[in-house]
LOVEX-293396 format. One record per residue (C-alpha): residue number from 1; residue in three letters; chain; z, y, x negated. Coordinates in nm, 4 decimals, always signed. Layout:
BEGIN
REC num residuo cadena       c3       c2       c1
REC NUM     ALA      A        Z        Y        X
...
END
This chain:
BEGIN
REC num residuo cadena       c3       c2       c1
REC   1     UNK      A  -1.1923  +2.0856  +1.8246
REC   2     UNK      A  -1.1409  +2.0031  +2.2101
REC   3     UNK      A  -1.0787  +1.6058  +2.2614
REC   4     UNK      A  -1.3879  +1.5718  +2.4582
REC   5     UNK      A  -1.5710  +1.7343  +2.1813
REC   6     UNK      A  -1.4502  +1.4996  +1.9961
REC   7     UNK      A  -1.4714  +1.1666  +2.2035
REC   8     UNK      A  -1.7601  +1.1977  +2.3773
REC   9     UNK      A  -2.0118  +1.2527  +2.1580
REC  10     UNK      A  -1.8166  +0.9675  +1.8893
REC  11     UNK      A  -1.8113  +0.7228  +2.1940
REC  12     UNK      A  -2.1613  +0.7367  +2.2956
REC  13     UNK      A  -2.3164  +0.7697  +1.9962
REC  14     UNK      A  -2.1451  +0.4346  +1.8376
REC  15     UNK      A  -2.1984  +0.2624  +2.1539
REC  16     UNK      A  -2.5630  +0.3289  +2.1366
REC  17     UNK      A  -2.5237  +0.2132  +1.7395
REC  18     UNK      A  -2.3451  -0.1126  +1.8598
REC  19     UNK      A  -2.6500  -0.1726  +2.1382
REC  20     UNK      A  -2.8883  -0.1500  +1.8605
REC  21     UNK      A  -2.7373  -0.3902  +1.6118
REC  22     UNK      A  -2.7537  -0.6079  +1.8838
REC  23     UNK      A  -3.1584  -0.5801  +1.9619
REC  24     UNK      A  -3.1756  -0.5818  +1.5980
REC  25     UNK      A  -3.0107  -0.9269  +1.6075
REC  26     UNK      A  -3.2617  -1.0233  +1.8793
REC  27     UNK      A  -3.5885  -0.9244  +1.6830
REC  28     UNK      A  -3.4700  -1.0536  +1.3313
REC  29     UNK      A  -3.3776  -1.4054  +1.5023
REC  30     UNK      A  -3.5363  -1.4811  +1.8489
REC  31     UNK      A  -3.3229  -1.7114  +2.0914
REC  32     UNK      A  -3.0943  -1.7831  +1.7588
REC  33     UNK      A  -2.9512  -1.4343  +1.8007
REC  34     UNK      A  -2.7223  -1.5799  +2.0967
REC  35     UNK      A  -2.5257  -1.7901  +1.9345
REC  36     UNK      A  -2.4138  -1.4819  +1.7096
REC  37     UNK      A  -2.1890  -1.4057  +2.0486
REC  38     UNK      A  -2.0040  -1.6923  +2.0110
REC  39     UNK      A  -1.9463  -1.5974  +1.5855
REC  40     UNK      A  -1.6201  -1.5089  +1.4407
REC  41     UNK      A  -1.4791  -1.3667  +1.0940
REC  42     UNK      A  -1.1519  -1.6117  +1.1049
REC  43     UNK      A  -1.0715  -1.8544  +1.3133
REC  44     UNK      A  -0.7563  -1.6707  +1.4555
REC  45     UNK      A  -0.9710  -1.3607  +1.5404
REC  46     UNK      A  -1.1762  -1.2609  +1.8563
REC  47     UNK      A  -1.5561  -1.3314  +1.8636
REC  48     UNK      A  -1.8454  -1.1291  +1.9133
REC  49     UNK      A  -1.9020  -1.1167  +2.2267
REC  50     UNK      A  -1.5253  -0.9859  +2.3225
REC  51     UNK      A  -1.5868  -0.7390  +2.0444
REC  52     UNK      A  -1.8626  -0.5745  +2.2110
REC  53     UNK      A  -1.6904  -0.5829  +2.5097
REC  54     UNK      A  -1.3313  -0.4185  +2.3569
REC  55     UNK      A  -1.5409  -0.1589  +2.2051
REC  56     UNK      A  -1.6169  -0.0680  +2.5197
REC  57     UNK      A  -1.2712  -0.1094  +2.7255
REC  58     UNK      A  -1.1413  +0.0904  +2.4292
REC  59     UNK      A  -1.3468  +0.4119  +2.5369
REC  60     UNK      A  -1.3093  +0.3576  +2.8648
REC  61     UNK      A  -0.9402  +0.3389  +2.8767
REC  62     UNK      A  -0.9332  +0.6051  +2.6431
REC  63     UNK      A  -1.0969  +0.8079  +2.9002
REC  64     UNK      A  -0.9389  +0.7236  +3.1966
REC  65     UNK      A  -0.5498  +0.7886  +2.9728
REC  66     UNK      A  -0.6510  +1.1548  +2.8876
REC  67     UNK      A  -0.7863  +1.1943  +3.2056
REC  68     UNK      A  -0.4296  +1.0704  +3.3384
REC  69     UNK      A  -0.6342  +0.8116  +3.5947
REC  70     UNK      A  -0.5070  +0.4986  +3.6722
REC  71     UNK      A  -0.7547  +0.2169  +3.5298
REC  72     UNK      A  -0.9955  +0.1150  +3.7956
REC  73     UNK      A  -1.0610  -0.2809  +3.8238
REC  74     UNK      A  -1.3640  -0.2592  +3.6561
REC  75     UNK      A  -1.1477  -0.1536  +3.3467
REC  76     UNK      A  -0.9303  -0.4974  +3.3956
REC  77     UNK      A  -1.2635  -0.6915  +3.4448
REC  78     UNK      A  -1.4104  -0.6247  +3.1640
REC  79     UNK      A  -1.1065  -0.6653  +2.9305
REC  80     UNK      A  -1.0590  -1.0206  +3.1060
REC  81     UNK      A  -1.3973  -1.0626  +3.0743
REC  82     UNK      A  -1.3451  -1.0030  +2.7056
REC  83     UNK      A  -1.0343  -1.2013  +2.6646
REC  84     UNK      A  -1.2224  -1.5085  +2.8246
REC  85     UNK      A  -1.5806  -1.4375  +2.5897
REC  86     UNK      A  -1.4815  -1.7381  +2.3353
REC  87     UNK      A  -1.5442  -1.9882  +2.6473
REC  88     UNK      A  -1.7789  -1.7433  +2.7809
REC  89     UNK      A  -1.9942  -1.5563  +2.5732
REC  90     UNK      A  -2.2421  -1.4822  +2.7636
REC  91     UNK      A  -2.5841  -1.3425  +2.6914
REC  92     UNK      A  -2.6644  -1.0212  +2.4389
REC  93     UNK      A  -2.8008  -0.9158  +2.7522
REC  94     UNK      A  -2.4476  -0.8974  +2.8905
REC  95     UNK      A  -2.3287  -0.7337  +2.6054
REC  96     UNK      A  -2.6069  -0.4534  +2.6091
REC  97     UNK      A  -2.5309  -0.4170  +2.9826
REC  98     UNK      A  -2.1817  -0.3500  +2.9394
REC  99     UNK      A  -2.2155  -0.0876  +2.6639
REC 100     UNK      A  -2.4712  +0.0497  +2.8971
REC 101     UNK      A  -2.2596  +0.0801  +3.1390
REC 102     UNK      A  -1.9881  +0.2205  +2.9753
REC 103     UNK      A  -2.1813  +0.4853  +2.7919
REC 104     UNK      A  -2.3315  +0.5888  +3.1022
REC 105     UNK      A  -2.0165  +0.5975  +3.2504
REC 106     UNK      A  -1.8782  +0.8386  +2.9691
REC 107     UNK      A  -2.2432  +1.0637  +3.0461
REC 108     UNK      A  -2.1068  +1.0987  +3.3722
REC 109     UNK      A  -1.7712  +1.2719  +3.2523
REC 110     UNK      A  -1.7803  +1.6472  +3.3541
REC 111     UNK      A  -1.7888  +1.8759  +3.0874
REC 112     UNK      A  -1.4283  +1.9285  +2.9319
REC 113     UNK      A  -1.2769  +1.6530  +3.1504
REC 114     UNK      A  -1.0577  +1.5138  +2.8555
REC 115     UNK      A  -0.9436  +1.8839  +2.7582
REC 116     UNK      A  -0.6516  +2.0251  +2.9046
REC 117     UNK      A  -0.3188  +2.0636  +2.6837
REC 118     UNK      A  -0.3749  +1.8404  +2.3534
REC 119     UNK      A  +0.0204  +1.8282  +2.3529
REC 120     UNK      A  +0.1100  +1.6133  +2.6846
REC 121     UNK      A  +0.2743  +1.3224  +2.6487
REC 122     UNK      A  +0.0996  +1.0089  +2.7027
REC 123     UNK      A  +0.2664  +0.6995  +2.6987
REC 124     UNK      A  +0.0984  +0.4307  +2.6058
REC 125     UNK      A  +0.2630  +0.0674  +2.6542
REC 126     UNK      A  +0.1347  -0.2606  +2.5185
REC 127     UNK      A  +0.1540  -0.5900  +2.7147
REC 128     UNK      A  +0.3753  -0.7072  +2.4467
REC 129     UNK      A  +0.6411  -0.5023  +2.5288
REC 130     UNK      A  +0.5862  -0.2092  +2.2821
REC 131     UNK      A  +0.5604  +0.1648  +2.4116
REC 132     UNK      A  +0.4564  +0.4585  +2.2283
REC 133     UNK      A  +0.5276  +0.8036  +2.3253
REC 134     UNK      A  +0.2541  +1.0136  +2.2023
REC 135     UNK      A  +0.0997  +1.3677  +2.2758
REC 136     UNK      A  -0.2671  +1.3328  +2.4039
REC 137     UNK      A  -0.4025  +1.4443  +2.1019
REC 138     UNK      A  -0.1743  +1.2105  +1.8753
REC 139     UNK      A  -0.3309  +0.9489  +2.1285
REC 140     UNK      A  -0.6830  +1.0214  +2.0416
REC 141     UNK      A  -0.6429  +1.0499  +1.6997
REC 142     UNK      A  -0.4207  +0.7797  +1.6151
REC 143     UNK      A  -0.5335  +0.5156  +1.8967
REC 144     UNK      A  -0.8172  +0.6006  +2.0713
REC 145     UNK      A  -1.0358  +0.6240  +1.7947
REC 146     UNK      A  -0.9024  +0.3760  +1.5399
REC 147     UNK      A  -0.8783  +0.0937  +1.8332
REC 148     UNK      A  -1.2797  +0.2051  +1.9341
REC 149     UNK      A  -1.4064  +0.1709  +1.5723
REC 150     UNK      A  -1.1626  -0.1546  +1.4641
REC 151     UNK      A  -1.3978  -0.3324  +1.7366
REC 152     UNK      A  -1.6814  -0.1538  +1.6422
REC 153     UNK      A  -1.6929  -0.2510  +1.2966
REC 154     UNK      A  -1.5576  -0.6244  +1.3286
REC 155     UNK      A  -1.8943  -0.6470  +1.5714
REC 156     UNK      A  -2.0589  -0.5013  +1.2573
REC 157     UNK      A  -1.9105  -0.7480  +1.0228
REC 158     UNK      A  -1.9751  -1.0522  +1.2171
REC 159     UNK      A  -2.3456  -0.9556  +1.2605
REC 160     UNK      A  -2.3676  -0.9403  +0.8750
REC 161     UNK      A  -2.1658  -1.2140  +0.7845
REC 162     UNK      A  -2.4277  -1.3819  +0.9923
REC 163     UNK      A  -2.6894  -1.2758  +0.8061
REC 164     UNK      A  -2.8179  -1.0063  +1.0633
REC 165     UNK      A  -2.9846  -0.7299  +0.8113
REC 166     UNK      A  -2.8512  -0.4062  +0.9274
REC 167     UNK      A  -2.6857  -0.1721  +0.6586
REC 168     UNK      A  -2.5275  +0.1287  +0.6112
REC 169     UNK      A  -2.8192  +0.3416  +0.7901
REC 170     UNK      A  -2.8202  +0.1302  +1.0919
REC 171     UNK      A  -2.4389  +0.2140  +1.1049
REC 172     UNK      A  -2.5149  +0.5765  +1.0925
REC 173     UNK      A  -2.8402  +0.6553  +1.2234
REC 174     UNK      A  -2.7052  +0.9585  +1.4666
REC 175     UNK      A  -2.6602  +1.1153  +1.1043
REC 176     UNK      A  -3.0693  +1.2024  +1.0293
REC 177     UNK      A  -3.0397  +1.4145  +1.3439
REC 178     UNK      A  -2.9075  +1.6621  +1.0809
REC 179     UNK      A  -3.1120  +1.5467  +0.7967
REC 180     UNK      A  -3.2253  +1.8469  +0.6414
REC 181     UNK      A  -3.6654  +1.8202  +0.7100
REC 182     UNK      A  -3.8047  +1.6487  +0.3489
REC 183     UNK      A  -3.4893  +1.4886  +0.2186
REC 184     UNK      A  -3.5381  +1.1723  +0.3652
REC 185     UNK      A  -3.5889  +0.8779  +0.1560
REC 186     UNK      A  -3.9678  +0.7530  +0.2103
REC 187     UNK      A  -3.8590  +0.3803  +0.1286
END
């Protein structure tokens, strides 16, 4: 499996997931549904709103490390614009913009652009002084992806700690794409 096989398709599908959790949050509780930006899980932990928004500078630096691009400033934006979301939440209608964004961003990848030799080394340095050497793949694997979904499903969590009713099918709705014809549930 090729790493943009693998990212790609995992990136915009959960992104699109993420966007809909979030309109599910609007219809289910009206003008309420914005203060859900500003909810958290512990006190010590990111909201919402910069949840949404790390879910997104995770797949977009992800991208732009196997592509071995520097990170534009729209890539530093939106992580400060993340970092600052507890004093600034803004509006869902932020947060569906910049998944949109970002997911149209990834659409706009040319085909294979993340492929190229899985075993390059990638380093990959943290601004707390920690560095790890990696090979691209290792990268994807053991960062990329785990870093993408750790936001992804703390955005989940928060929207059903506070009482938004998604579930388990809302978290995997690109999945009846391959449902085989009859064996849905009718309920």
């Amino acid at each position: 499996m090729s790493l943009n096989s693998l990212l790609v398709p995992t990136y915009k599908q959960m992104l699109a997931t993420l966007s809909a959790w979030l309109s599910k949050a609007q219809e289910q509780m009206g003008e309420e549904a914005e203060r859900l930006l500003s909810a958290k899980l512990a006190s010590d932990m990111f909201p919402l709103s910069t949840q949404v928004r790390f879910a997104c500078v995770q797949a977009r630096e992800g991208v732009c490390r196997l592509m071995g691009e520097q990170f534009p400033p729209s890539l530093q934006a939106l992580l400060d614009e993340g970092r600052n979301a507890g004093d600034n939440p803004g509006s869902i209608a932020d947060a569906k913009a910049r998944i949109d964004e970002t997911i149209a961003l990834i659409e706009a990848l040319p085909a294979g652009a993340l492929d190229g030799d899985e075993q390059r080394p990638i380093e990959h340095a943290l601004p707390i002084g920690l560095t790890f050497d990696l090979t691209a793949e290792q990268y994807a694997r053991d960062w990329a992806l785990p870093q993408f979904y750790f936001h992804l499903m703390i955005a989940y969590a928060i929207l059903r700690n506070q009482g938004v009713d998604i579930g388990k099918a809302d978290y995997v709705t690109h999945m009846f794409a391959y449902a085989r014809p009859g064996t849905l549930p009718t309920n």
